[in-house]
Backbone bond lengths (Angstrom), bond angles and torsions (degrees), N, CA, C in turn:
res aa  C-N    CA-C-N  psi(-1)  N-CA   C-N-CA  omega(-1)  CA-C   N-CA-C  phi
1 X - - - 1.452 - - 1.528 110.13 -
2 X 1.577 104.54 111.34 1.472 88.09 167.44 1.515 130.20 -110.84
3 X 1.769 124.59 150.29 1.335 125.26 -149.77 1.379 113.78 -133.78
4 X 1.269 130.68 137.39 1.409 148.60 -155.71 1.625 107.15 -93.05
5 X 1.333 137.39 92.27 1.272 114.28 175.72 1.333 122.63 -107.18
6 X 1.608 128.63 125.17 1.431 121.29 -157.55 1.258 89.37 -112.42
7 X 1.415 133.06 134.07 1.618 136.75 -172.04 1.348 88.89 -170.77
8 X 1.585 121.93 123.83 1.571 102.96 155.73 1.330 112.87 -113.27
9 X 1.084 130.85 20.47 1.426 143.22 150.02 1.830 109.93 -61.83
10 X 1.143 100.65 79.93 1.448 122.48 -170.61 1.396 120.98 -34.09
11 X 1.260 117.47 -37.15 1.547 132.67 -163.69 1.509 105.38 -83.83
12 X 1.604 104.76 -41.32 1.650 119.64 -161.91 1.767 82.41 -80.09
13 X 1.406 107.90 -59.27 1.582 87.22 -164.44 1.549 122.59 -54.92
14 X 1.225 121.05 -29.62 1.577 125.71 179.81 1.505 102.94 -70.40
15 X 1.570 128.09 -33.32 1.034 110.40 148.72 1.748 146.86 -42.87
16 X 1.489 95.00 -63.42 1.208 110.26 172.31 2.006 115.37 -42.42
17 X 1.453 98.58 -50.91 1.371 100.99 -176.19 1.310 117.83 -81.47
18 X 1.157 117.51 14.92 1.677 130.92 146.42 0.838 127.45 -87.38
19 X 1.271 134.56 -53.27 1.248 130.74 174.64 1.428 112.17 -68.78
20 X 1.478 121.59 -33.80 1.565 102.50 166.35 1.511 128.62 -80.51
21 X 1.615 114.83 -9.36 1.407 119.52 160.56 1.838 99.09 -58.75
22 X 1.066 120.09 -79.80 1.453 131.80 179.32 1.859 101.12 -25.09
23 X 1.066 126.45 -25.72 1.621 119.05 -150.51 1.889 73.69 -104.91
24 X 1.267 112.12 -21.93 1.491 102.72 173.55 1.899 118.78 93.56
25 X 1.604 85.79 35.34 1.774 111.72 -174.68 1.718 89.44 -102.82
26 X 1.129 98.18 168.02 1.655 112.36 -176.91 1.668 95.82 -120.94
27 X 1.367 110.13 119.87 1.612 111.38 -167.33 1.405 129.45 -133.49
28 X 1.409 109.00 130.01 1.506 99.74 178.61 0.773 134.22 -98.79
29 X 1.475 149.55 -158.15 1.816 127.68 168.37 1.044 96.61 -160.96
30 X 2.052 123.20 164.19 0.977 114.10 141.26 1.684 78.30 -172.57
31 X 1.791 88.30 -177.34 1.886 97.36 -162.19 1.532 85.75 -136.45
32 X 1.407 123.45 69.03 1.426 109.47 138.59 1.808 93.76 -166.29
33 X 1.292 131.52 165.85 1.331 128.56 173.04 1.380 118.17 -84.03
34 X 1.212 121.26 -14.28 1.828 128.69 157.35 1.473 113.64 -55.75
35 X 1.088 111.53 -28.75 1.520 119.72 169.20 1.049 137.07 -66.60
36 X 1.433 97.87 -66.30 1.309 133.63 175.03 1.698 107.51 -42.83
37 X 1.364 114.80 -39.72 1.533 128.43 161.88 1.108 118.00 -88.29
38 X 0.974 140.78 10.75 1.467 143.45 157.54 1.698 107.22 -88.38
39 X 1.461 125.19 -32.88 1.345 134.45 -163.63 1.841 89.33 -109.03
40 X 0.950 129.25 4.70 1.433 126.71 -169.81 1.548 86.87 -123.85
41 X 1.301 139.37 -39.03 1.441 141.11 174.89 2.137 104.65 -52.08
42 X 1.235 95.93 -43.47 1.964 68.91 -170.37 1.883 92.71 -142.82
43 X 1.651 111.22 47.66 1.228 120.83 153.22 1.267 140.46 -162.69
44 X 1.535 122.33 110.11 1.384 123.40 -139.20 1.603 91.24 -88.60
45 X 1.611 108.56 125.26 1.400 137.65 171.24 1.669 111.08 -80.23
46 X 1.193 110.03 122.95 1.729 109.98 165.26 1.657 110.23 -64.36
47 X 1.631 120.36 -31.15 1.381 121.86 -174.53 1.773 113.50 -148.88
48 X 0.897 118.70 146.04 1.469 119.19 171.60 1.433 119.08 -143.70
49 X 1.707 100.40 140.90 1.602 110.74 -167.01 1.192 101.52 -107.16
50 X 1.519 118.89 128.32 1.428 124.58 179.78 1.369 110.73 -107.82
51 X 1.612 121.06 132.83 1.614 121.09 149.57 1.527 89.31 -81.42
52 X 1.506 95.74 173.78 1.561 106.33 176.76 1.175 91.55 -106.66
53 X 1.411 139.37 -73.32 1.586 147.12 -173.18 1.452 106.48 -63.15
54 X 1.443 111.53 118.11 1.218 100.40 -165.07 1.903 90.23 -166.06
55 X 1.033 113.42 128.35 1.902 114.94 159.10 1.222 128.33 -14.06
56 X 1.603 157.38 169.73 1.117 171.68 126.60 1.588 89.30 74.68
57 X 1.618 141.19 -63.64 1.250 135.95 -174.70 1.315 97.45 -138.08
58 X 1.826 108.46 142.90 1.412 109.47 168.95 1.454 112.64 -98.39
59 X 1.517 108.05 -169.95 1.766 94.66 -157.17 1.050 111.34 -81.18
60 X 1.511 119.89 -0.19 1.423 110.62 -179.39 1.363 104.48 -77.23
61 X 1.090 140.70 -35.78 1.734 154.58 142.84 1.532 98.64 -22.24
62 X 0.887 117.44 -65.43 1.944 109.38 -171.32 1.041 110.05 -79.10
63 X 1.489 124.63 -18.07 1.688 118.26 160.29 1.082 113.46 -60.76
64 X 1.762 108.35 -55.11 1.432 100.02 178.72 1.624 131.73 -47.04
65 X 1.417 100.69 -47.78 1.524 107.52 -171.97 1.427 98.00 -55.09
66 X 1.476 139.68 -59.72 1.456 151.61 -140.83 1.835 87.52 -56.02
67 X 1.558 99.75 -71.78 1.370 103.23 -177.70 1.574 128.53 -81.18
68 X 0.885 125.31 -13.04 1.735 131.46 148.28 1.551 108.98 -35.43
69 X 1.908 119.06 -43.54 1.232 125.93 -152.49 1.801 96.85 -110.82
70 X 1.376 105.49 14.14 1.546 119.93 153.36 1.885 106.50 73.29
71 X 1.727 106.53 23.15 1.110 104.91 175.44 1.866 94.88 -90.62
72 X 1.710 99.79 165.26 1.476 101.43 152.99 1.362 111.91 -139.79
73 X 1.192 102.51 65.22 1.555 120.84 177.30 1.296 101.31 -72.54
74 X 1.225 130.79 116.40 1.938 144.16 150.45 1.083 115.76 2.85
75 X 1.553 143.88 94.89 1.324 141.80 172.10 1.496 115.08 -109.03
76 X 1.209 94.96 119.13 2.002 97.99 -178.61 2.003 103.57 -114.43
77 X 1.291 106.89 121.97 1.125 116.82 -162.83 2.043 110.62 -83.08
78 X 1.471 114.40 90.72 1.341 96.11 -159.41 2.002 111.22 -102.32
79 X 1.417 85.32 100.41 1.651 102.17 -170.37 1.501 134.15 -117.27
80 X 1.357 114.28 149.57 1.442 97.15 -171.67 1.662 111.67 -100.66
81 X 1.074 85.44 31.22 2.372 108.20 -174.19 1.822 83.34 -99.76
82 X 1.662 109.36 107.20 1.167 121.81 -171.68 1.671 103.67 -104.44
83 X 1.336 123.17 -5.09 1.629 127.72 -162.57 1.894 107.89 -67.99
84 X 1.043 105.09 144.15 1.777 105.03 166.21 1.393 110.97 -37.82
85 X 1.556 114.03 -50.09 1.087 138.38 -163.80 1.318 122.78 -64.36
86 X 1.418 110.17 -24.88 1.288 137.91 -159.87 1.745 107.12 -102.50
87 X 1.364 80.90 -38.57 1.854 82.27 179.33 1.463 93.81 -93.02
88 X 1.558 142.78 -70.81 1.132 119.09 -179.26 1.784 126.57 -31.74
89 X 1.347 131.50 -29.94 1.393 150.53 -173.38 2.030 83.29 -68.13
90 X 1.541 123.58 -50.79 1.663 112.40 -146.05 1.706 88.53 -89.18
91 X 1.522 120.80 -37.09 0.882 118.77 174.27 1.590 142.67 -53.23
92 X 1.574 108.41 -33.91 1.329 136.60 163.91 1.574 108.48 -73.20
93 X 1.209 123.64 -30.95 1.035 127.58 -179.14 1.635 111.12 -89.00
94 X 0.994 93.86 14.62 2.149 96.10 156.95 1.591 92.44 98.66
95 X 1.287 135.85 -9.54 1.669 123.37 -174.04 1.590 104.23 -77.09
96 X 1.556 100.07 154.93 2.098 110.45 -161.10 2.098 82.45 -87.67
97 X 1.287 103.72 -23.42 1.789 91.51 -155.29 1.426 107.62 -151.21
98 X 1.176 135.51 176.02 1.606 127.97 -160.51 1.485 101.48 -168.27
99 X 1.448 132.58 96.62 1.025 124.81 -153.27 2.259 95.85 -129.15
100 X 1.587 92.67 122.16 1.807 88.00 -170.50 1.701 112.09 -89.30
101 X 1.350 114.40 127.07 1.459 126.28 166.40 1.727 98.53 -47.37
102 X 1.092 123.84 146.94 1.984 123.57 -39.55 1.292 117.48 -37.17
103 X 1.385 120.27 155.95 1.391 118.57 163.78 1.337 126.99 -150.99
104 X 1.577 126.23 159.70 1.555 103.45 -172.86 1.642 82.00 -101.74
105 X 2.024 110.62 154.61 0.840 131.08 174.21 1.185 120.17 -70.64
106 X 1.657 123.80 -3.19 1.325 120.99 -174.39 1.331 101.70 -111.16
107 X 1.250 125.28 -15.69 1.446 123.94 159.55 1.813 108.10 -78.42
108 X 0.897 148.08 -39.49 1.594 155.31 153.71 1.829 99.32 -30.65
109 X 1.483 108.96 -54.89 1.642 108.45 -163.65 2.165 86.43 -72.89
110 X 0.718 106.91 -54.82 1.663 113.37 -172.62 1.510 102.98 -38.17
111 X 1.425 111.58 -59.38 1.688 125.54 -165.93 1.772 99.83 -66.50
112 X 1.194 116.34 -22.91 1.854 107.27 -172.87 1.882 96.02 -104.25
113 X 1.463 124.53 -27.94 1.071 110.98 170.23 1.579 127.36 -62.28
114 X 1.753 111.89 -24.36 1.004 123.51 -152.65 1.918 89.19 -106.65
115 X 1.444 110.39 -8.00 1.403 99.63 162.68 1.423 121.29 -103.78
116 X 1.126 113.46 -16.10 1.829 127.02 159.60 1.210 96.99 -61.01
117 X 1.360 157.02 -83.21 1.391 164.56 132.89 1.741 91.69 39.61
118 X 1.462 116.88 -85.94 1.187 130.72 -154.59 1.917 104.01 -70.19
119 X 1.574 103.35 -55.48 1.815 95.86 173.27 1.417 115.20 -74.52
120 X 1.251 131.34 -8.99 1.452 125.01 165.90 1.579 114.54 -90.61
121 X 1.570 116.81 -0.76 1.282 102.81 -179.61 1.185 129.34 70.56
122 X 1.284 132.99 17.24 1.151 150.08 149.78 1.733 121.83 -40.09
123 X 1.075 112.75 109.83 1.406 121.28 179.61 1.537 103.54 -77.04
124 X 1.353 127.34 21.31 1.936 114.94 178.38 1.453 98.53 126.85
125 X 1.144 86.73 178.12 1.462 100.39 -164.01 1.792 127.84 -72.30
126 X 1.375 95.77 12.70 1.532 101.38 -159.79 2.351 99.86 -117.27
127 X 1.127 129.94 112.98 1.209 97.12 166.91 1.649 109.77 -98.62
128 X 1.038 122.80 167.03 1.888 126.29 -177.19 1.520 100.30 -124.86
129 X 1.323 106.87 146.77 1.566 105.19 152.54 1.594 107.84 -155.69
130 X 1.077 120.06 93.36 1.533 134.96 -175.52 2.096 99.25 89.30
131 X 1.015 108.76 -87.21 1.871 119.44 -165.72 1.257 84.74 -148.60
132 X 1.272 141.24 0.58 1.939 117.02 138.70 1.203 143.35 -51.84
133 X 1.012 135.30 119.35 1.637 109.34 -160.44 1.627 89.25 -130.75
134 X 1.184 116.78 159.54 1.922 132.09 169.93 1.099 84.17 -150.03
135 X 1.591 103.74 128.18 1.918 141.56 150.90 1.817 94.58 -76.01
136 X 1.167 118.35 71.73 1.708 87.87 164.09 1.594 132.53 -60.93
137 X 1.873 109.17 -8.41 1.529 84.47 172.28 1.413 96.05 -59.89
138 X 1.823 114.74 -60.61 1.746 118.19 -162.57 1.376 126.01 -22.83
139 X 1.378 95.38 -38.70 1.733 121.44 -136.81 1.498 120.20 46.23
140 X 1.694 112.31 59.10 1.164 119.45 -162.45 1.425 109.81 -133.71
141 X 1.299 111.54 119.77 1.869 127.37 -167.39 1.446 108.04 -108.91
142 X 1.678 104.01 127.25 1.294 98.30 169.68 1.838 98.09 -165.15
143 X 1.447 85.41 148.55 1.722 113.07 -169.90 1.327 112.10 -111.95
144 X 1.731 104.05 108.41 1.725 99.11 178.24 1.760 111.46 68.08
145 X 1.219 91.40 18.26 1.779 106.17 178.87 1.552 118.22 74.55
146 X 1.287 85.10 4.91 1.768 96.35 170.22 1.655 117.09 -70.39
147 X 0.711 140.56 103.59 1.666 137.81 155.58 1.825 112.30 -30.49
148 X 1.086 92.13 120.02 1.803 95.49 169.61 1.618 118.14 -127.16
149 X 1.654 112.98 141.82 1.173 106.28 -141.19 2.063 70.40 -102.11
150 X 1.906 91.01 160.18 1.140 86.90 175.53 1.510 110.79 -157.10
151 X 1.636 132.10 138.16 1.275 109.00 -178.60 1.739 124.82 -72.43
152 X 1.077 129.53 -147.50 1.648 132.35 -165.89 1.516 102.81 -72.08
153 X 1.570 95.62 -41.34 1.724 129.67 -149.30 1.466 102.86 -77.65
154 X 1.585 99.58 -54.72 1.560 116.65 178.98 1.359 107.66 -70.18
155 X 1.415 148.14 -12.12 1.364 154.76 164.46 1.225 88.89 -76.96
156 X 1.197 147.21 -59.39 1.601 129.31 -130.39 1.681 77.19 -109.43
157 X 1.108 143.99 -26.08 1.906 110.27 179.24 1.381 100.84 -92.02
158 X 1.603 135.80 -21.64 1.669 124.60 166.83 1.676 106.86 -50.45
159 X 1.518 100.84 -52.16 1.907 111.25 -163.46 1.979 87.97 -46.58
160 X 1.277 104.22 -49.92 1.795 85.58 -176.43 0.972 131.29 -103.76
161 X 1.596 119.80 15.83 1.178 101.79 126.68 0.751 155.56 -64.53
162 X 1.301 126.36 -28.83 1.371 140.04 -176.99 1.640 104.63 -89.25
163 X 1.180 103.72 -29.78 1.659 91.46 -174.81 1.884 100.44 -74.78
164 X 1.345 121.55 10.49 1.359 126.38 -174.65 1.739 93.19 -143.46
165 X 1.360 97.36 42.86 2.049 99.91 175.08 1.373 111.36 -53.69
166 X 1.246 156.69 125.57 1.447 167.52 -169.97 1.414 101.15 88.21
167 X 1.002 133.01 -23.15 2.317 110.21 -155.18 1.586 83.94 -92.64
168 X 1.281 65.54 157.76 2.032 88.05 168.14 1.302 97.83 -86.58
169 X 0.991 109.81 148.66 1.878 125.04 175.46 1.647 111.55 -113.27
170 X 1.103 132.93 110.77 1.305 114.53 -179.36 1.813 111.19 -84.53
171 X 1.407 106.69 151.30 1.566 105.72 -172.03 1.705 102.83 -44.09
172 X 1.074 116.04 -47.92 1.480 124.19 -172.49 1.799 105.77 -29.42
173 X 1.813 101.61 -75.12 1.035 98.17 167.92 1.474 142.49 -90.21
174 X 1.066 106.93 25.86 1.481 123.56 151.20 1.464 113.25 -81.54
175 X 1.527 119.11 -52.29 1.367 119.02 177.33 1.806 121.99 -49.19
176 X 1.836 92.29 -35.77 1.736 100.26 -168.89 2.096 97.15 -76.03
177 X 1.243 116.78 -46.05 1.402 118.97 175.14 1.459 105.86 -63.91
178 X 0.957 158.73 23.99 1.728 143.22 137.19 0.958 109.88 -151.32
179 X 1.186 144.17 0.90 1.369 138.54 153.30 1.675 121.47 -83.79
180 X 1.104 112.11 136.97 1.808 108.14 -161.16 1.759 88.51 -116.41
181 X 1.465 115.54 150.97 1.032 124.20 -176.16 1.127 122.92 -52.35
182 X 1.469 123.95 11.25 2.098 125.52 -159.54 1.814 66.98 -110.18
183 X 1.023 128.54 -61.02 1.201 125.04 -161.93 1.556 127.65 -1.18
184 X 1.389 157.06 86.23 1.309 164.06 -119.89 1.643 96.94 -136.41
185 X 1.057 125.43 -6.13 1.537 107.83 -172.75 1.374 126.14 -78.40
186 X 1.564 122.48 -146.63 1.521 115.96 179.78 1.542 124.02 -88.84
187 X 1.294 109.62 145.92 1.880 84.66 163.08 1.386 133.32 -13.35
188 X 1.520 101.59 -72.62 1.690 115.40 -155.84 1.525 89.01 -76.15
189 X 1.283 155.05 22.42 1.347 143.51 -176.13 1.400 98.11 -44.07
190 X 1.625 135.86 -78.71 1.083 142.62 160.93 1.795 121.46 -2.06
191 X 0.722 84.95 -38.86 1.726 97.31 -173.24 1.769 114.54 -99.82
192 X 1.583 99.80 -39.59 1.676 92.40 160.61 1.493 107.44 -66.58
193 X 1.394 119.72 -41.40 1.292 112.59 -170.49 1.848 131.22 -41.98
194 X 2.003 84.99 -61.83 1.376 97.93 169.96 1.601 115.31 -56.88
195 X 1.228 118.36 -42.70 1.932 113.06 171.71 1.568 101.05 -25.97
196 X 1.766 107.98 -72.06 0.923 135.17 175.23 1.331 119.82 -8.35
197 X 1.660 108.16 -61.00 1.526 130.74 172.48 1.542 115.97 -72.85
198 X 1.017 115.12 -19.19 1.851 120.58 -153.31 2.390 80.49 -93.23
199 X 1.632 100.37 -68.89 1.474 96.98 170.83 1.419 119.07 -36.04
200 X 0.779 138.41 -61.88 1.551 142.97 164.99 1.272 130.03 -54.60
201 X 1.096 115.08 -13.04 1.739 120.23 178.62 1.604 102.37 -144.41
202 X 0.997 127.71 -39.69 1.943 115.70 165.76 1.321 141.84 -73.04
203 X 1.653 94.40 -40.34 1.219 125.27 -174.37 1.704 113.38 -48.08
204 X 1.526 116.83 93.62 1.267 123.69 174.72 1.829 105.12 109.65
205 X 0.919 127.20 -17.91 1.541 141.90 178.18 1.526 97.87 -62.95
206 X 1.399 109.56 139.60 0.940 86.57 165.95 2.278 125.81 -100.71
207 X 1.427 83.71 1.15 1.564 94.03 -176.14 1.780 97.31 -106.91
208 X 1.228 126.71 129.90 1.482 140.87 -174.60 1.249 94.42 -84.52
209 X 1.106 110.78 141.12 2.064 123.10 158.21 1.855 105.13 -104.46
210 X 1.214 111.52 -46.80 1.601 119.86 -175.72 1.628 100.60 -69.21
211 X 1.706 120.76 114.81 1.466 83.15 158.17 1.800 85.82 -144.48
212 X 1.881 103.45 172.09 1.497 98.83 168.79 1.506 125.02 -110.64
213 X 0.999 108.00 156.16 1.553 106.36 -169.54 1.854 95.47 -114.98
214 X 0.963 112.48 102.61 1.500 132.67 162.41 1.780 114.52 2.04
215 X 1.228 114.79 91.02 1.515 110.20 167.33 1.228 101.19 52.43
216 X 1.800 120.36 47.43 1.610 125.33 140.38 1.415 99.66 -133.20
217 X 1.583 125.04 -32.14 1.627 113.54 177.05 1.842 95.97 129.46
218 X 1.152 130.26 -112.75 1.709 106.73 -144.71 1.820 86.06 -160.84
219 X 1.214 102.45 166.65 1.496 107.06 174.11 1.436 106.19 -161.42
220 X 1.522 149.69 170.58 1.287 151.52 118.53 1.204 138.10 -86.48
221 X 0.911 116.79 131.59 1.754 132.44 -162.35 1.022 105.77 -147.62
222 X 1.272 117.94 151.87 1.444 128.16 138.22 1.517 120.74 -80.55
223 X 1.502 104.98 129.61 1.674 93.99 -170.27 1.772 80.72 177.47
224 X 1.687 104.87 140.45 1.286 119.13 -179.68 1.720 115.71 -87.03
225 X 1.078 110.16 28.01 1.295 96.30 178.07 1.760 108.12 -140.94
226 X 1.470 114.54 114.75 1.471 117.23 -173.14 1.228 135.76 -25.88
């Protein structure tokens, strides 16, 4: 899942985008709302974190634009404007959640999981695909009741696959959903990755979940044939 965080309170945002790199989100940042719409203009976000007070546009400005431009991508409004008034005002104004400075970070990871949950259509906390199973509260994978160990990276391109079980995914948009623009690595990242996944979850099975479909990109299924 990748997520937009607009904070120009410098310290909090380099925070923030640690702990959701670490939670194993693919993340972007920036500290003014001119931006924030410039990176919202030609890249579709699974979630976005709003300050309200903020440089060039405030968030009520990047709400607007997001949904003006007929997306309803997840907006959680993260502000230190604590009034009834204030949260009814972000709420009416099209935001999923309204969260007041101070805050604990494990209530922040709860409030964006629990809005991924609702725009991805998620029936609970569990996704399946044949005898695969992911706990996304846990972040815990296991095959045939096997436990599988997995890094940040390898969690966050399984989580979409499966949360997209049958479609083909093309590398493209696989690359734009977990890869964040600092990203420096190789082309084929995508493709070491899935290896990555196929060793760890195929390897010796005899029924494949990972497979590729020829010059469209990758999908998961259950289906007996490699």
């Amino acid at each position: 899942m990748r997520i937009l965080v607009a904070e120009d309170e410098r310290d909090l945002n380099r925070i923030i985008t640690k702990k959701l790199t670490l939670d194993g989100y693919s993340v972007d940042s920036c500290h003014d709302g001119r931006e924030a719409m410039d990176l919202l203009s030609f890249t579709d976000y699974d979630a976005v974190i709003l300050d309200i007070m903020m440089p060039g546009a405030d968030g009520y400005a990047v709400l607007n634009f997001i949904r003006s431009a007929g997306k309803t991508t997840p907006v959680l409004f993260l502000t230190a404007r604590d009034s009834i008034s204030d949260r009814v005002k972000g709420l009416d104004s099209g935001a999923n959640d309204y969260l007041v400075k101070p805050f604990s970070f494990e209530e922040l990871s709860a409030r964006i999981r629990a809005m991924l949950r609702i725009s991805h259509g998620a029936p609970g906390r569990e996704l399946k695909v044949g005898d695969l199973v992911m706990d996304c509260a846990a972040k815990r994978v296991t095959r045939g009741g096997e436990e599988i160990t997995l890094s940040a990276r390898e969690y966050a391109l399984l989580e979409y696959l499966m949360h997209n079980a049958g479609m083909i995914l093309s590398r493209e948009k696989i690359e734009d959903h977990i890869w964040n623009y600092d990203y420096e690595g190789g082309t084929n990242v995508v493709d070491v990755y899935i290896s990555y996944l196929r060793r760890k979850i195929d390897s010796g099975r005899e029924r494949k979940l990972i497979h590729t479909v020829r010059g469209r990109g990758y999908c998961i299924r259950e289906d007996r044939d490699a």
